[in-house]
C-alpha positions in Angstrom: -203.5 -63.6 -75.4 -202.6 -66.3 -73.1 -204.7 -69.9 -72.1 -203.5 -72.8 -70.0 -199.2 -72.4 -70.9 -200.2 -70.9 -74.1 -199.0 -67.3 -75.4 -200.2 -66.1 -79.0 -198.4 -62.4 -79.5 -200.6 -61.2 -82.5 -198.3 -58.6 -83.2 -195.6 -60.6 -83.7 -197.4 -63.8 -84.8 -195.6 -65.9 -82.6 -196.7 -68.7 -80.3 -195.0 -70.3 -77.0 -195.6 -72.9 -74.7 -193.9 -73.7 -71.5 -191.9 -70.8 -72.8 -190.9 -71.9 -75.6 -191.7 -71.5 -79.1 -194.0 -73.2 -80.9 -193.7 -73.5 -85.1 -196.4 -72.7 -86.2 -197.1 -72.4 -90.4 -198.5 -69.5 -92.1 -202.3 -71.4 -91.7 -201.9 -72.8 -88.4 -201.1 -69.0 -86.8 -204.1 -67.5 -89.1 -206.5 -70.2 -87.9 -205.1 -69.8 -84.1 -205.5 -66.2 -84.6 -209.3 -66.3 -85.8 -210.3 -69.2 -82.9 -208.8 -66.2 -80.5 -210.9 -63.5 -81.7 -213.4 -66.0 -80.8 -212.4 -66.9 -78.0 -215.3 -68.8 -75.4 -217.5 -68.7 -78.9 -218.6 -71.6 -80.9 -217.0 -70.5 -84.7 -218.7 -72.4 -87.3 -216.7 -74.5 -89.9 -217.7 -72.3 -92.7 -216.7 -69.0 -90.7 -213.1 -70.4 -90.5 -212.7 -71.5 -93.8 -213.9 -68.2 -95.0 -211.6 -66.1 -92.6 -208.6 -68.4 -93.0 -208.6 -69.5 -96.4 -210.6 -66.7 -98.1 -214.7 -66.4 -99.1 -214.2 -67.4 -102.3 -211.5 -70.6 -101.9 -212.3 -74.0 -102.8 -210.9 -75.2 -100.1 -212.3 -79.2 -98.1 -214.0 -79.0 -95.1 -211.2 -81.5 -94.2 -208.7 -79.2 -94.8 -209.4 -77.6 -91.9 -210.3 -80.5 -89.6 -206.2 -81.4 -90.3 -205.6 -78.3 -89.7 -206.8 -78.3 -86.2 -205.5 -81.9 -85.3 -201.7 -80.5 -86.5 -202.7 -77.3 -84.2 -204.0 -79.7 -81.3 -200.4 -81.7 -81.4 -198.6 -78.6 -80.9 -200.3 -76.9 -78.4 -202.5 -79.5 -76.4 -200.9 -81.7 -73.8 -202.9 -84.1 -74.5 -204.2 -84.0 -78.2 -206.4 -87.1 -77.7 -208.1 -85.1 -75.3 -208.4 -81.4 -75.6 -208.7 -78.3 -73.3 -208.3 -75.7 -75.0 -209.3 -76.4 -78.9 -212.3 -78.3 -78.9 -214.8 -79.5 -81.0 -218.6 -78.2 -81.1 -221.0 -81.2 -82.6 -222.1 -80.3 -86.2 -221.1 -76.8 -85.5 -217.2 -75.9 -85.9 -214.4 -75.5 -83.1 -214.0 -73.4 -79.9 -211.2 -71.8 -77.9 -212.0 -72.2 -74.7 -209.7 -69.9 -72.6 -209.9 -67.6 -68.9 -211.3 -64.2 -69.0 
């Protein structure tokens, strides 16, 4: 899957941009990987938590709000000001990417 200079291989479970490779951790790919199978779709906080972390984790809702910011640095131009990984108001997060 590809957006903007983006490319996630899910196979693989590696990330590029400009052609070139992105570190991503263990988290960061799985929670990349679950806003993809969403792609264009509002995902709900508690929906990521529960697919990234697990149903029954205690994980903080601001675990996953660093989470994203680490993910915005690495893959947003602009992080300040996002494109692709944005934020829906008292909802969760969205990938916004081209059909």
């Amino acid at each position: 899957m590809s957006f903007g200079n983006v490319c996630v291989n899910m196979t693989a479970r590696t990330v590029t941009k400009n052609n070139l490779p992105v570190l991503l951790s263990l988290r960061e790919f799985d929670l990349l990987a679950a806003l993809c199978a969403h792609k264009n779709k509002a995902v709900a906080k508690e929906k990521l938590l529960s697919e990234v972390w697990g149903a029954f984790s205690m994980v903080e809702p601001a675990t996953l709000t660093v989470h994203i910011r680490w993910l915005r640095e690495k893959l947003e131009d602009d992080p300040a000001k996002p494109v692709w990984i944005k934020t829906v108001y008292k909802v969760g997060y969205l990938l916004e990417a081209a059909e």
